[in-house]
C-alpha positions, 0 to 999 in steps of 0.5 A: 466959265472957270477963272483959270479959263478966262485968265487962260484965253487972255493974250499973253497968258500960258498958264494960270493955277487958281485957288479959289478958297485963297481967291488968288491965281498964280499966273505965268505971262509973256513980258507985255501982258496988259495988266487991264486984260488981267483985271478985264477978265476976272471982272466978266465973271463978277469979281473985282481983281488987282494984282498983288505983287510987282512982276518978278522974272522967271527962270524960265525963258524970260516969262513973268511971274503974276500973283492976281487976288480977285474979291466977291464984290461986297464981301469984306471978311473975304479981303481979309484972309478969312478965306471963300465965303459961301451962302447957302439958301436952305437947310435940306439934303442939298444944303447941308451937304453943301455946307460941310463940304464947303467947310471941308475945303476951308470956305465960311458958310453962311446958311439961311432957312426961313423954316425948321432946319432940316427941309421937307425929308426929316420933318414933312416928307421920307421920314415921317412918310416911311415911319407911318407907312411903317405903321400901317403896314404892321396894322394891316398884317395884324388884319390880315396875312398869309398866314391867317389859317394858323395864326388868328387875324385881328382887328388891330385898335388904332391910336393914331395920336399915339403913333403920331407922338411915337413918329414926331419924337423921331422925326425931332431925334433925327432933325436934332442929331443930323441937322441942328447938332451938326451945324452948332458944333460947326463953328465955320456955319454961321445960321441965319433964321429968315427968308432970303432974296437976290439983291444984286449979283453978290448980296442977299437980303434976309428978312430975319425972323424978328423982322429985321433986314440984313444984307449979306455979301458973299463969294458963292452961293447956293440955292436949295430952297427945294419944292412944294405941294403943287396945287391944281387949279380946280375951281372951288379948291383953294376954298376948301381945308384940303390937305396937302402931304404936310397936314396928311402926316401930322393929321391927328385922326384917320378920315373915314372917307378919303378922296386922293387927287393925284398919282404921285409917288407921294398919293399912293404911299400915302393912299395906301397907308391910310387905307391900312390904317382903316380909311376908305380911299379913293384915288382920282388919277388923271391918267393910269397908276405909274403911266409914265412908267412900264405898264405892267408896274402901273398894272400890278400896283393897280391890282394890289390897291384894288385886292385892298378896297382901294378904290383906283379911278383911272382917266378921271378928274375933278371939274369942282370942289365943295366943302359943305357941313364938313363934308367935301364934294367933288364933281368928276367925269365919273360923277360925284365923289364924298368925303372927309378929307381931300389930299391933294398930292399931283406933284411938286414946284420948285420954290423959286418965285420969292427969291428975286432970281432975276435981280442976280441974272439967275435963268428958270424954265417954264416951270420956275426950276433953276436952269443948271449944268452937270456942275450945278452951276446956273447962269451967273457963273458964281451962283449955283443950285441944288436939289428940288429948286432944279430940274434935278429928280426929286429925291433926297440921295440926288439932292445930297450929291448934288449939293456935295458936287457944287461945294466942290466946285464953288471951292475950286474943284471940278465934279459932276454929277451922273445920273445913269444909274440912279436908283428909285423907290417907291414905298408902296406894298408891293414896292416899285423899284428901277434903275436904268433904261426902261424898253421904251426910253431905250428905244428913244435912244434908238437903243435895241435891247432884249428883255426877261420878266420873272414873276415872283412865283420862280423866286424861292423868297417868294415862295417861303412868304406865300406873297408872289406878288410882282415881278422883277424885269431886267434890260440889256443892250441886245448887242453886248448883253450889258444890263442897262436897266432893271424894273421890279415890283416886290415886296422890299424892293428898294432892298434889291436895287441897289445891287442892280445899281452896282451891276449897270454901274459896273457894266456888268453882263446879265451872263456875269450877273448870273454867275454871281453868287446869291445868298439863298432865299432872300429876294435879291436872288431873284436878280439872280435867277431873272438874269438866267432866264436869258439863257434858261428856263429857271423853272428846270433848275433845282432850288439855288442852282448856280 
């Protein structure tokens, strides 16, 4: 609950405006207005109130002027006019976006990480992914291409130590000039290098990296402590050097046998990329490749892995992992599997169970994740969270949103965060992207829908590449013919979706995207021509018929 709201249910009180980074209401009272309710209800919320001026009359019907300063408990620079001071658990995508807006709206920020500035996306996880798929992908055209009749394949030399000080110089480019630059000319963030812990409702324990104990107070905090590798309980595995996405990235060499437990988004980006980079891969998948998906997204990926020797082992796990004489040998339903190296990538855990959460009356599921509402606030009402430590899905983009919104509300505003069409990447090749309803959750939402899938052989792009892989999907709600969602397959994908975005966003009609012009030859035409198959056979047209 808002202070205003809890001031404005006070007998009494017609109207309170609150200015949160001041920590003041100005409050608009009936004569008699107990002074102790005032003060009671700021106080069911956390904080401390006292009036700050005597009651002054007001021109308007007798009502009373109130001025009502309310404190965050142990933080002192607050009283003191230094304005809201927020603390910030992390230093990822949600984190610092929070902080600069915080700044924005006139809050000190305190940040504290316990790792490198930056969190798991700039150091471990999308930039250096995307930097050595990047590499592989070029490795492997090199190796093979549609064009191989008239340009010679060759079997490219790999350096993988080479790529990976070309990768790691970037990665420390982008940390330097996005994350560690930005807070040290930001003189309102103050950064702390330790691990953080709820002391109380209003005060953190950091262990700084020296060793040292500080206790720090705040008004607000967020937490963006983000997620980690989920290790599967697998008899034998916590004995072994597996490796999770962390040492997969940095590995200064490429395993001749590969063995992947997991169909994540990160297993078969990284999967492929490996195999592209000259390992020979075989992925254990519990269930089908994308089962949670539409099926044919699982199909065509699947297809894909195979054409590259990719070995997909669907419907399988593994009971049992050794490591012996360098080698590790798994025990599976559908026997025994050897390798060199074993990534493990079955999903990812919030990083919660450090934090002491419960000391500040923090909720988390069954799964450990910050119960939040859409304003990403938690269940102590001056505490909010961010990003992968929640139920939020986990990407970047999501985590930065999500972040910006709760400053927003930490600072006195009012925002949500809205997820209807949300975009999702895939970097595998062929790409897999989606936003909105597939046909099966609209269904769930007792949503009657009509559908069209263009394969990629009607898409002119395709053609001039000589790689008709994939398809392009649209959803549209039967009764309006409002598209609510779009699945695609293709390479460059993730170039295509965000147009699909701005189409549900806007409402928009497959008709009305149809009738859109689309430059000819690029892939995001064939947004253009699957939205016509609702109402011709593209097949008849001639080339960029409109």
């Amino acid at each position: 609950m808002h202070v205003k709201d809890a001031l404005e249910k006070v007998p009494g009180v017609q109207s309170a405006v609150v200015s949160y980074p001041k920590s003041t209401a100005q409050l608009t009272v009936d004569p008699g207005t107990s002074q102790d309710a005032l003060a009671t209800a700021v106080a069911g919320l956390g904080y401390t109130a006292t009036l700050a001026d005597a009651p002054s009359i007001s021109a308007r019907g007798g009502l009373l002027g109130k001025t009502l300063e309310w404190l965050g408990g142990r933080d002192k620079a607050s009283a003191d006019g230094e304005g809201l001071h927020i603390a910030v658990i992390g230093s990822g995508g949600a984190a610092m976006a929070a902080a600069l807006k915080a700044v924005e709206h006139g809050a000190r920020v305190t940040l504290i990480e316990r790792g490198t500035i930056g969190g798991t996306c700039v150091n471990i996880g999308c930039v250096p992914s995307k930097i050595m798929i990047r590499a592989a992908h070029i490795a492997h055209l090199r190796r093979e291409s549609p064009f191989d009749g008239g340009i010679a394949a060759t079997v490219p030399s790999i350096d993988r130590r080479k790529l990976l000080t070309q990768q790691q110089a970037r990665v420390d480019e982008l940390r330097h000039s996005k994350y560690e630059g930005i807070l040290n000319d930001t003189s309102a963030i103050s950064v702390l290098h330790g691990e953080a812990r709820f002391k109380d409702a209003r005060s953190l324990s950091v262990r700084l990296d020296d060793g040292s104990e500080r206790i720090v107070g705040f008004d607000r905090c967020l937490v963006a402590t983000g997620a980690s590798t989920a290790v599967p309980p697998i008899p034998g595995l916590k004995e072994s050097p597996y490796w999770t996405s962390t040492e997969a990235l940095v590995s200064e060499t490429i395993p001749e046998r590969l063995t992947v437990i997991g169909s994540s988004v990160v297993a078969l980006e990284l999967a492929q990329a490996f195999a592209r980079l000259g390992s020979q891969v075989t992925i254990l998948a519990r269930n089908t490749l994308f089962f949670r998906e539409e099926p044919a997204i699982g199909e065509a990926i699947t297809a894909a892995f195979r054409d590259e020797g990719i070995e997909v082992l669907e419907h399988t796990q593994a009971s049992q992992v050794a490591y012996v004489d360098s080698e590790f040998v798994l025990t599976t339903t559908r026997g025994e599997i050897r390798a060199d190296k074993l990534l493990i990538a079955t999903g990812r855990a919030p990083n919660t169970r450090n934090l002491a959460l419960e000391a500040a009356g923090v909720k988390v599921n069954a799964q450990g994740s910050i119960v939040i509402d859409k304003g990403m606030r938690t269940s102590a009402p001056h505490i909010y969270a961010a990003g992968d430590c929640t139920d939020q899905p986990q990407f970047v983009y999501v985590a930065a949103a999500a972040g910006t919104r709760a400053a927003i509300n930490m600072t006195g505003g009012d925002a949500s965060l809205n997820l209807t069409a949300m975009p999702a990447v895939v970097f595998t090749d062929p790409q897999v992207a989606s936003v909105g309803y597939s046909e099966a959750a609209a269904r769930q939402d007792e949503i009657e829908t009509d559908s069209r899938t263009l394969t990629l052989d009607n898409v002119p792009r395709a053609l001039a590449n000589f790689d008709t892989r994939g398809f392009i999907k649209l959803v549209i709600e039967k009764s309006s013919g409002r598209l609510i969602g779009v699945q695609a397959v293709t390479p460059e994908a993730g170039e295509l979706i965000q147009t699909a975005v701005l189409a549900i966003r806007n409402r928009m009609t497959a008709q009305e995207l149809a009738d859109q012009l689309f430059p000819y030859l690029t892939m995001v035409e064939g947004l253009k021509l699957a939205a016509q198959t609702f109402s011709k056979d593209v097949k008849q047209l001639s080339c960029c018929a409109g």
